[in-house]
N, C-alpha and C positions, 0 to 999 in steps of 0.2 A: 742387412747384415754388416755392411762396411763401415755402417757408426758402431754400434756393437763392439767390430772388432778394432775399430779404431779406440774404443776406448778400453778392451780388454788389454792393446798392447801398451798404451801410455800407464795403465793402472796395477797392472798383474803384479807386479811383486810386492805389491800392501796388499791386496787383495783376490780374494777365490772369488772366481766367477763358473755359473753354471747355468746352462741353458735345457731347459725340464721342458720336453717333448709330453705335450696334454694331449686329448684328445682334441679330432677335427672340426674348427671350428666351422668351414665348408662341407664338410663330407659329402660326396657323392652321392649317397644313401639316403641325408637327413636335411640338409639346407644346402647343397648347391648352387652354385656361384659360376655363373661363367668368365673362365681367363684362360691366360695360356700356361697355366700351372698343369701339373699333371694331377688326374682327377682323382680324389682317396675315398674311398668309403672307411665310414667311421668303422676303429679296430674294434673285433670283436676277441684279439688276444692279444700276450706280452711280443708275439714273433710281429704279429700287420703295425704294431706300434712301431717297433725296430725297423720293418721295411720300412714303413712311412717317414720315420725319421734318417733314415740312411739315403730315401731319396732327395730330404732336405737339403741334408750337409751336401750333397752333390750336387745339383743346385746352387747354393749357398753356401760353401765352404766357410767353417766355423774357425776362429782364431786358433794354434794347437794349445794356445792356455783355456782357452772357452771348453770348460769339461761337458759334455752333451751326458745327462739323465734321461732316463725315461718317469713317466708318468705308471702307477701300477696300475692293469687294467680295472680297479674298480673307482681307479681315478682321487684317489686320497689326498692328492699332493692339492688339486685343482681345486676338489670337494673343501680342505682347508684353507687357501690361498685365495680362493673365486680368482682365480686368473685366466677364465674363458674370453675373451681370444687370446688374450696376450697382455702382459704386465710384467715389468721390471719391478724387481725389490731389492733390497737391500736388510738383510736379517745379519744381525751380527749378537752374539752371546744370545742366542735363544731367541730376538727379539727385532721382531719390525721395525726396522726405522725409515724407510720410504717406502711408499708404493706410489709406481706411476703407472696413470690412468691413460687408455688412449684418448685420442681429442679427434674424435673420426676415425679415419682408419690409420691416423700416424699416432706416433708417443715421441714425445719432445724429450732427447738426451740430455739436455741442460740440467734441468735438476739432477740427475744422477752424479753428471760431471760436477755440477758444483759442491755436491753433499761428498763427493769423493775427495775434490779439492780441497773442501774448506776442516776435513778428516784428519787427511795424511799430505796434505802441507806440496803436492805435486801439481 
């Protein structure tokens, strides 16, 4: 979260940024994962989404410009996006113009930072 928010505070005023709470890509329930995260079972409504993501941000404190969404429980956002685990984009006037893939279990902020750079000139 501290590149993230490193780059929401260097970027935020050319740009909306928003972090969309999907479903679990460990779930407790469905493919568990051992760590020292707190264990989730996948949401089975819009409230276990809200908790799970309220244990996030607590956790992880999100930038106060970093808008946090939720995902709708039949998962629309995801089901459009394919963004299972996790994927940065960049949509601007209706339309895609980055998606970053992870590379194992990281995703490389450079191209974001750069397509933001080489954008709005910061």
């Amino acid at each position: 979260m501290h590149t993230i928010n490193a780059l929401v505070e260097k970027y935020h005023f050319v740009a909306q940024f928003a972090f969309v709470y999907i479903l679990e890509a460990h779930a407790l329930d469905e493919w568990p994962v051992p760590c020292e995260c707190t264990d989730v079972a996948q949401h089975k409504s819009l409230q276990d989404r809200a908790l799970a993501a309220s244990l996030l941000v607590k956790e992880y404190p999100l930038h106060p410009k970093l808008n946090l969404l939720l995902d709708n429980i039949q998962n629309e956002f995801n089901n459009t996006y394919a963004s299972w685990p996790f994927r940065y984009w960049i949509i601007r006037n209706g339309r895609v113009e980055l998606k970053l893939m992870p590379e194992g279990d990281q995703t490389s902020m450079k191209p974001l930072e750069d397509w933001l750079r080489s954008h709005f000139g910061v």
